[in-house]
C-alpha positions as a Markdown table, in Angstrom:
| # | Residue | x | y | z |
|---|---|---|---|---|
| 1 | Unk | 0.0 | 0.0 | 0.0 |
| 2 | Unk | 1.2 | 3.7 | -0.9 |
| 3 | Unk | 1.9 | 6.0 | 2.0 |
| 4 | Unk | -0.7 | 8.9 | 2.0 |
| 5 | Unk | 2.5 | 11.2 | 1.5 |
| 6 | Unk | 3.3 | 9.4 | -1.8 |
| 7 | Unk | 0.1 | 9.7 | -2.8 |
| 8 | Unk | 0.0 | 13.0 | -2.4 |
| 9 | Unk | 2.9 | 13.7 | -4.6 |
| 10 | Unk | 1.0 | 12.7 | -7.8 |
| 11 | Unk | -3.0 | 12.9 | -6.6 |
| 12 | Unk | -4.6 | 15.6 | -5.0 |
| 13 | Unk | -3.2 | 17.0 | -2.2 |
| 14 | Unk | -5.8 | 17.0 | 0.0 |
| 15 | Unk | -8.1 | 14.4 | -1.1 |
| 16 | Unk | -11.1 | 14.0 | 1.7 |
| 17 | Unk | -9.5 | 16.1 | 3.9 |
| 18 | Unk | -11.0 | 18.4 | 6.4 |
| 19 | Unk | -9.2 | 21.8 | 6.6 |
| 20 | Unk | -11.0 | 24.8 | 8.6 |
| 21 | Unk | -9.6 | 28.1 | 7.5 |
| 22 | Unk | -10.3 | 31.4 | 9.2 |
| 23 | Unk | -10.4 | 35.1 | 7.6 |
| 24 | Unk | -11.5 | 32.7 | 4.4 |
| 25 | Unk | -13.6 | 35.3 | 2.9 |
| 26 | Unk | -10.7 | 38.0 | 1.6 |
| 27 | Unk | -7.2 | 38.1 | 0.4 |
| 28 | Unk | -4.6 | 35.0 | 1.8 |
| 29 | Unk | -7.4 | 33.2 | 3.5 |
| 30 | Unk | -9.9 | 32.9 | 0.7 |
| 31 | Unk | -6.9 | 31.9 | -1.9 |
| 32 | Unk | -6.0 | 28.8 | 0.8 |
| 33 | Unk | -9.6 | 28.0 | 0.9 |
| 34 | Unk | -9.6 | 28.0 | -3.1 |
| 35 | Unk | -6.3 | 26.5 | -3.4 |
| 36 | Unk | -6.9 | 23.6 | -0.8 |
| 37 | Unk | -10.6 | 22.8 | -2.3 |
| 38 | Unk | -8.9 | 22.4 | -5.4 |
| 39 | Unk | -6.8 | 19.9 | -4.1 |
| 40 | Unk | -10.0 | 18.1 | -2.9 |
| 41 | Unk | -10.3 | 19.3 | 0.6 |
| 42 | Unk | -13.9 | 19.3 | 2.3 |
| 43 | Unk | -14.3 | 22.9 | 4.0 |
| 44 | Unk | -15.0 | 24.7 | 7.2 |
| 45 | Unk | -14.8 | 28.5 | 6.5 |
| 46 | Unk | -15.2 | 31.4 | 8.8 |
| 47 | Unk | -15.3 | 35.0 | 8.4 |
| 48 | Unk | -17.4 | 37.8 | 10.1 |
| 49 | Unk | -17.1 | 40.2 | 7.3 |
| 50 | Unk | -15.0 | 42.9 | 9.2 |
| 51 | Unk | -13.5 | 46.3 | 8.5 |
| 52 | Unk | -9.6 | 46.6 | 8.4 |
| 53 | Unk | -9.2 | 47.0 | 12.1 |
| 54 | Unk | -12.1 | 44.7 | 12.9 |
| 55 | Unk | -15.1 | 46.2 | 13.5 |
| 56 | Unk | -18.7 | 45.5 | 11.4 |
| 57 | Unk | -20.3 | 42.4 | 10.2 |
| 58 | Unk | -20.9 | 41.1 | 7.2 |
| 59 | Unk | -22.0 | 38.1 | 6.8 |
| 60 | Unk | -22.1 | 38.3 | 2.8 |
| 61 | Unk | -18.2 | 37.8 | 2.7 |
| 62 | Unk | -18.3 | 34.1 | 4.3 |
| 63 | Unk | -21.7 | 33.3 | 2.5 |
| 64 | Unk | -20.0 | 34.6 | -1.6 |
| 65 | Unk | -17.1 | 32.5 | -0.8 |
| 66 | Unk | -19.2 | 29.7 | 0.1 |
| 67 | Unk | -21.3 | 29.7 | -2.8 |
| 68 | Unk | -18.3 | 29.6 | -5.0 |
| 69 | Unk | -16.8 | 26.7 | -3.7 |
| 70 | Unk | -20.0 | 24.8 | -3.5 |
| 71 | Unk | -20.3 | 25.5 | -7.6 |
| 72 | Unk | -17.1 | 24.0 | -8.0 |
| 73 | Unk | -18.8 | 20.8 | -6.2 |
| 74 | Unk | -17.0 | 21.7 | -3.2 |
| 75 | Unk | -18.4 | 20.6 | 0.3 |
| 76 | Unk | -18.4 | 23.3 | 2.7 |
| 77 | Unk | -19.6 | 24.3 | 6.0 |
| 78 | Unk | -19.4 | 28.3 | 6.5 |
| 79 | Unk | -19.6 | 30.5 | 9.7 |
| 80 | Unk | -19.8 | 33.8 | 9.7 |
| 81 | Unk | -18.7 | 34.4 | 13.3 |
| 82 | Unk | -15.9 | 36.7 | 14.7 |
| 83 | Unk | -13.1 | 34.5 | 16.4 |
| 84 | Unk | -12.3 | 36.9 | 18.8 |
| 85 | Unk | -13.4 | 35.0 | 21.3 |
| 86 | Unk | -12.4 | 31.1 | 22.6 |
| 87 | Unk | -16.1 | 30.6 | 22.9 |
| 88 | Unk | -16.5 | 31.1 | 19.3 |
| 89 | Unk | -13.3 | 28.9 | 18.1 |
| 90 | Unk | -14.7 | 26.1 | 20.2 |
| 91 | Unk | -18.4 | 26.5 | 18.7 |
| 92 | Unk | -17.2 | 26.3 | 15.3 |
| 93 | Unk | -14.2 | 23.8 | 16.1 |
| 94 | Unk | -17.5 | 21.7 | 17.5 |
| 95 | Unk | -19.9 | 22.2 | 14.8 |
| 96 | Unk | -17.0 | 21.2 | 12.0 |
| 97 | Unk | -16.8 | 18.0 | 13.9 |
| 98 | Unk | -20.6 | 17.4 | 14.3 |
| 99 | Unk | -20.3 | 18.3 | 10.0 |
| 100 | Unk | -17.3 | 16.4 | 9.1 |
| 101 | Unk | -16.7 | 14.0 | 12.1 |
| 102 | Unk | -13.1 | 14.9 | 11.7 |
| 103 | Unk | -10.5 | 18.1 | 11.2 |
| 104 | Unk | -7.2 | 17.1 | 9.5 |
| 105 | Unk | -6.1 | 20.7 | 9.2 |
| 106 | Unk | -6.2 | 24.2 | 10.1 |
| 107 | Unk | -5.2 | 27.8 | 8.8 |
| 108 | Unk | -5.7 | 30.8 | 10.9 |
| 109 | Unk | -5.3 | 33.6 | 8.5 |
| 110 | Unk | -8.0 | 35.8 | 10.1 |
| 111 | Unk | -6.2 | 39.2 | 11.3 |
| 112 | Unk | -6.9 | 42.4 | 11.9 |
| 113 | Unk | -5.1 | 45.7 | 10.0 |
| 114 | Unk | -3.9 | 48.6 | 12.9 |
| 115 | Unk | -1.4 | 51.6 | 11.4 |
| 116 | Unk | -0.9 | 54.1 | 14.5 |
| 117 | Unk | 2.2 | 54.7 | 16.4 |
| 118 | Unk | 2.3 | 53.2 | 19.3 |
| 119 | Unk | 2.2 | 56.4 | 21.6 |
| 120 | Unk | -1.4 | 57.1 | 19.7 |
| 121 | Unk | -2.1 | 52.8 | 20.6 |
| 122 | Unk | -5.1 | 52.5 | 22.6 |
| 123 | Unk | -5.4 | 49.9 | 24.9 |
| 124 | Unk | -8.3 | 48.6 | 23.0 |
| 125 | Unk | -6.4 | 48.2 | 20.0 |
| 126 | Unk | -4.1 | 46.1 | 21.5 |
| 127 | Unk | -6.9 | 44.3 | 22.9 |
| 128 | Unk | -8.1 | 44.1 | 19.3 |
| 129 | Unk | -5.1 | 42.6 | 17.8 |
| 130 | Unk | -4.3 | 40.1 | 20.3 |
| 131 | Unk | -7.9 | 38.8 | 20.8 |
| 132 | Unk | -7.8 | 38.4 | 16.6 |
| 133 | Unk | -4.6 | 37.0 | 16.2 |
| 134 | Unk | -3.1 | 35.4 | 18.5 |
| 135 | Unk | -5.9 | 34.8 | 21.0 |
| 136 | Unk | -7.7 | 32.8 | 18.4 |
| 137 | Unk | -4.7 | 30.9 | 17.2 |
| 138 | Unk | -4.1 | 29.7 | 20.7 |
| 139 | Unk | -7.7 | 28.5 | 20.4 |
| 140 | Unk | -7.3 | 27.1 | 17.3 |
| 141 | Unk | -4.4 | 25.1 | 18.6 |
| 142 | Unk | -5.9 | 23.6 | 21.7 |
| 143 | Unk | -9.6 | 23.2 | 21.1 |
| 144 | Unk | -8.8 | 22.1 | 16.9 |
| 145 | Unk | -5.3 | 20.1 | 18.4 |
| 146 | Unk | -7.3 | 18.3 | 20.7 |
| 147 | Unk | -9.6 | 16.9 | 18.1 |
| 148 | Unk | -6.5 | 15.8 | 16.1 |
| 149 | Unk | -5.1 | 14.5 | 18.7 |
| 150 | Unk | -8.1 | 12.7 | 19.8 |
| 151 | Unk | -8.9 | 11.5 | 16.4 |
| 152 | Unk | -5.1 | 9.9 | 16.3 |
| 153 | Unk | -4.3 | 10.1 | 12.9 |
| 154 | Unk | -2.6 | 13.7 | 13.4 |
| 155 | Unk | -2.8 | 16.7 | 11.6 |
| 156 | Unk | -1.5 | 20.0 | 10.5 |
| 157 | Unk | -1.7 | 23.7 | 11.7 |
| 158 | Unk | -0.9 | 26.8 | 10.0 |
| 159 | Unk | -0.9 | 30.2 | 11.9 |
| 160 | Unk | -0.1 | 33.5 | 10.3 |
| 161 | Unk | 2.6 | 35.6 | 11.8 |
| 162 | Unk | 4.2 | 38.8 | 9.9 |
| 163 | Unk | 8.0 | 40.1 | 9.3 |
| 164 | Unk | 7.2 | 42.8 | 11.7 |
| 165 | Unk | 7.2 | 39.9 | 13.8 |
| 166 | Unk | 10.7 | 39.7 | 14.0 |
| 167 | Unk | 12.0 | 43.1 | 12.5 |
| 168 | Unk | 9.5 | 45.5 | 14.1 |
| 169 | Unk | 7.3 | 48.2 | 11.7 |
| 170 | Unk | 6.8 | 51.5 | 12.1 |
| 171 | Unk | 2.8 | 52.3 | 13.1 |
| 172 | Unk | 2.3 | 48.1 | 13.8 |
| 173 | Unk | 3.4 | 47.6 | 17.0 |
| 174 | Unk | -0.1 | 46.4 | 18.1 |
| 175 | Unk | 0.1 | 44.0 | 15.2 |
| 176 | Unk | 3.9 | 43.1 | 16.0 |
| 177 | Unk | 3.1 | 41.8 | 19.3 |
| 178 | Unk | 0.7 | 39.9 | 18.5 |
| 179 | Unk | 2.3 | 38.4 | 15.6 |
| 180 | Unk | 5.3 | 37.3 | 17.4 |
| 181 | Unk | 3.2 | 35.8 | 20.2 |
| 182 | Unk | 2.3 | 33.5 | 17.1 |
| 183 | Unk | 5.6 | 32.7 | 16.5 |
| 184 | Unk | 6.5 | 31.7 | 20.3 |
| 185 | Unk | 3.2 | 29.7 | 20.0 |
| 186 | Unk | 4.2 | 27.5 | 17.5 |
| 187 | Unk | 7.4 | 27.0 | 18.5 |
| 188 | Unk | 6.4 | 26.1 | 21.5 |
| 189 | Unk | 3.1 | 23.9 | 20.2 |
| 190 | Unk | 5.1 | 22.2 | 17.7 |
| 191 | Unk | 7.1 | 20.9 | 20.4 |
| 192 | Unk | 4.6 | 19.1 | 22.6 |
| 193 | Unk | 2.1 | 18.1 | 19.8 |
| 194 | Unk | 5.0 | 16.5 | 17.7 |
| 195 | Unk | 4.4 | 13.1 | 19.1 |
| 196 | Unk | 0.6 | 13.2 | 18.1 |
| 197 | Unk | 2.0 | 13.8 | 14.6 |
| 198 | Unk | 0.2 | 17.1 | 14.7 |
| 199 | Unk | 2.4 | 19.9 | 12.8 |
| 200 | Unk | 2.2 | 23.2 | 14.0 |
| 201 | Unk | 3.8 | 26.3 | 11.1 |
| 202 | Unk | 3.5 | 30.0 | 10.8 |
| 203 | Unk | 3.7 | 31.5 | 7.4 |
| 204 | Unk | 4.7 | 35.3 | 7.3 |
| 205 | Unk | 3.9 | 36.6 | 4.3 |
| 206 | Unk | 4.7 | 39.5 | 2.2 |
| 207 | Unk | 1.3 | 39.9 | -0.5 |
| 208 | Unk | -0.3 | 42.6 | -1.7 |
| 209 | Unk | -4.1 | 42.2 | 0.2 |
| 210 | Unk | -6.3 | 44.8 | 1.1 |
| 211 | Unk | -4.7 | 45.6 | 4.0 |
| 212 | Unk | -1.3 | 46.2 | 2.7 |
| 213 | Unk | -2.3 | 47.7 | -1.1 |
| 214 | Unk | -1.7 | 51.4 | -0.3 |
| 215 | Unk | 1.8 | 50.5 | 1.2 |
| 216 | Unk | 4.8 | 52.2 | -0.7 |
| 217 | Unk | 5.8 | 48.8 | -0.8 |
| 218 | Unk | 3.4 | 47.8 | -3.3 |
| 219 | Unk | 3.4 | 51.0 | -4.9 |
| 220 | Unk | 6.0 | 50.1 | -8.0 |
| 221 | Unk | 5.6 | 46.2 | -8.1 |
| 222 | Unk | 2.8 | 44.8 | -10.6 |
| 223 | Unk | -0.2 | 43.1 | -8.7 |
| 224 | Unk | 0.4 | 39.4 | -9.5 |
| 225 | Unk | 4.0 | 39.6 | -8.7 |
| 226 | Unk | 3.1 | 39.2 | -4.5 |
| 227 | Unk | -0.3 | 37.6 | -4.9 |
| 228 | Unk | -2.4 | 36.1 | -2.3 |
| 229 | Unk | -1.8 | 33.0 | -4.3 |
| 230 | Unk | 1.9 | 32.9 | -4.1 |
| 231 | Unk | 1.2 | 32.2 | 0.1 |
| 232 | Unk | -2.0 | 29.7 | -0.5 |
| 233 | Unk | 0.6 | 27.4 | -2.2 |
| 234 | Unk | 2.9 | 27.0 | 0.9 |
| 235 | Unk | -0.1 | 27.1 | 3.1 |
| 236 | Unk | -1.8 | 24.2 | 1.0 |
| 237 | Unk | 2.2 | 22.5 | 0.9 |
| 238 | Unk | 2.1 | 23.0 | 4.5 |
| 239 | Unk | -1.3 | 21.5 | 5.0 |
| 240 | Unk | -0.3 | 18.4 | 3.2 |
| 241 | Unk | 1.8 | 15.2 | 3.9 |
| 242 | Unk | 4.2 | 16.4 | 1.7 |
| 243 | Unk | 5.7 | 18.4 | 4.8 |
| 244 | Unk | 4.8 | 15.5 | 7.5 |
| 245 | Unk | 8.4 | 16.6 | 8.7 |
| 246 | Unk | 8.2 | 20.5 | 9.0 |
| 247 | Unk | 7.3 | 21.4 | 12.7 |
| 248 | Unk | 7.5 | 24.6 | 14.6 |
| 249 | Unk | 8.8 | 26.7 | 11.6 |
| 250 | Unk | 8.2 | 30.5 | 10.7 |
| 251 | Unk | 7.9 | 30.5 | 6.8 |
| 252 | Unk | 8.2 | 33.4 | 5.0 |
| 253 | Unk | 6.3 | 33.8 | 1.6 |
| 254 | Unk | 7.4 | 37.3 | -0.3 |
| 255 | Unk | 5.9 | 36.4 | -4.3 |
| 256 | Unk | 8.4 | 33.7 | -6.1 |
| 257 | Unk | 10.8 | 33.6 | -2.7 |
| 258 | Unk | 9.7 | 31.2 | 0.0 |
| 259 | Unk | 12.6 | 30.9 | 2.9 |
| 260 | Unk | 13.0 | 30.4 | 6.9 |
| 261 | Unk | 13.2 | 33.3 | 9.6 |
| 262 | Unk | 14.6 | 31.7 | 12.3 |
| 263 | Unk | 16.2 | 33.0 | 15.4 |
| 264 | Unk | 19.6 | 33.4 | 16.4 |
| 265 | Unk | 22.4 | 33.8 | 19.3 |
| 266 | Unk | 25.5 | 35.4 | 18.9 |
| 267 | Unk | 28.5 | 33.8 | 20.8 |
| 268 | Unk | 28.6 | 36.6 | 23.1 |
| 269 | Unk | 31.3 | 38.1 | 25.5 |
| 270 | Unk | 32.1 | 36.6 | 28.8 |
| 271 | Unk | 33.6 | 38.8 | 32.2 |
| 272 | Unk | 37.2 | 38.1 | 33.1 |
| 273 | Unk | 36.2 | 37.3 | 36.5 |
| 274 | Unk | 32.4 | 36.1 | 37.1 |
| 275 | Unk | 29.8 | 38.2 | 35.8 |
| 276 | Unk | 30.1 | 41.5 | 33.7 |
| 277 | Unk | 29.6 | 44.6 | 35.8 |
| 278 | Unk | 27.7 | 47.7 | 33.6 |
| 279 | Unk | 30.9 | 49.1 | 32.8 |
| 280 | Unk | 32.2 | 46.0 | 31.3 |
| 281 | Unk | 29.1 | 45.4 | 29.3 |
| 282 | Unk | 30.0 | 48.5 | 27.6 |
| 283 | Unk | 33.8 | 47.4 | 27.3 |
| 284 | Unk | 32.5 | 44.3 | 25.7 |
| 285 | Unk | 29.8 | 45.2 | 24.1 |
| 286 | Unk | 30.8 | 44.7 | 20.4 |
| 287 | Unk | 31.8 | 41.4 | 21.4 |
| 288 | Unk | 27.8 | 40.6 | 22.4 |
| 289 | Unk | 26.6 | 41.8 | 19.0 |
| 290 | Unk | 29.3 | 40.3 | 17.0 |
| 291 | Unk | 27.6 | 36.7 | 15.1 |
């Protein structure tokens, strides 16, 4: 008998699969819904419809989508709820399983869009932003996880993070910290759901969405050069069996270039005699930064 993972090198990728995918309705989350129904995945979808930095409803977003995929002879289960809220992931992580009577994977690509400084931050902002993107994928991971882990045939997670995650951005601090909770999340998730053969990833992407479209960024480069579509492929790669051996890795996506961020120590500099006193630090100081 062929291993699943060979079989997904020549068949679809996701053949019968069960992948719920958040912020599905828009930009990098409706491409992976697109991308993995192609691939033959049955689908849970959620999105509430929101404005850039999270606020309104619309349940029209979720319900288009939908509609789409089920033309395409696609099935697929839709929610239109926000997932700001651990109450909500575990309703819809609930109702999936009551739908499907599994979940094989999830992508968590709902997020919210925040550009002030971060003396003009408000406190519910921040609130915002964690609650939308790294609360939920901390839900996502244990209420979803479970269920894979339960269902013992493992599975695979995939969280969004950003860049700013690790190199900071001017007027996204809200969004930075959040993001790089995600990253410390799946490092950390990775490790202890490894031995249920549940997967745990972050993609960062670089795309050209409707949150980032009026960035000077994006200002000289042509549209489908850093498409939504360029990130859905290493989401639906990531997704697959094809990576059963990728755990706890930040991925960043930026149009044709798909590489690693990873963290790093320098060697450091050591006192002469026990532990570095201030003035020392400053003595040795190009020693601590030095790779």
């Amino acid at each position: 008998m062929t291993a699943p993972h060979e079989r997904e090198r020549t068949g679809p990728l996701c053949d019968g699969k069960v992948m719920l995918v958040t912020g599905a309705g828009r930009g990098i989350g409706r491409a992976v819904a697109a991308l993995a129904a192609s691939e033959g995945a049955r689908l849970a979808i959620v999105d509430a419809g929101v404005d850039l930095e999270g606020g309104g409803h619309d349940p029209g977003v979720v319900e288009a989508l939908a509609a789409d995929l089920r033309a395409a002879g696609s099935e697929v289960e839709s929610f239109d709820d926000d997932v700001g809220s651990p109450e909500v992931i575990d309703r819809v992580v609930g109702r999936t399983l009551e739908r499907f009577g599994r979940i094989d994977g999830v992508v968590h690509a709902a997020g919210i869009w925040v550009d002030r400084s971060v003396l003009r931050t408000t406190p519910e902002i921040v609130d915002r932003a964690v609650a939308v993107q790294l609360g939920a994928a901390f839900s996502l991971v244990r209420s979803a996880g479970q269920a894979m882990v339960d269902g013992k045939e493992g599975g695979s997670v995939v969280l969004f993070s950003g860049p700013s995650a690790f190199f900071g951005a001017r007027g996204h601090a809200a969004m930075a910290a959040a993001q790089a909770g995600v990253v410390a999340l799946v490092r950390s998730a990775a490790l202890e759901l490894r031995r249920h053969k549940v997967r745990v990833n972050a993609i960062c992407p670089t795309a050209r969405t409707r949150q980032t479209e009026s960035l000077p960024t994006f200002a000289a480069i042509d549209e489908a050069s850093m498409s939504p579509a360029h990130v859905a492929a290493v989401a639906v790669f990531l997704l697959s069996g094809l990576a059963e051996e990728v755990h706890g890795e930040a991925i960043g996506v930026a149009g044709a270039r798909t590489y690693a961020i990873r963290p790093r120590e320098t060697t450091g500099a050591f006192g002469p005699k026990g532990p570095l006193q201030p003035r020392e630090v400053l003595g040795a100081w190009g020693d601590v930064l030095k790779p």
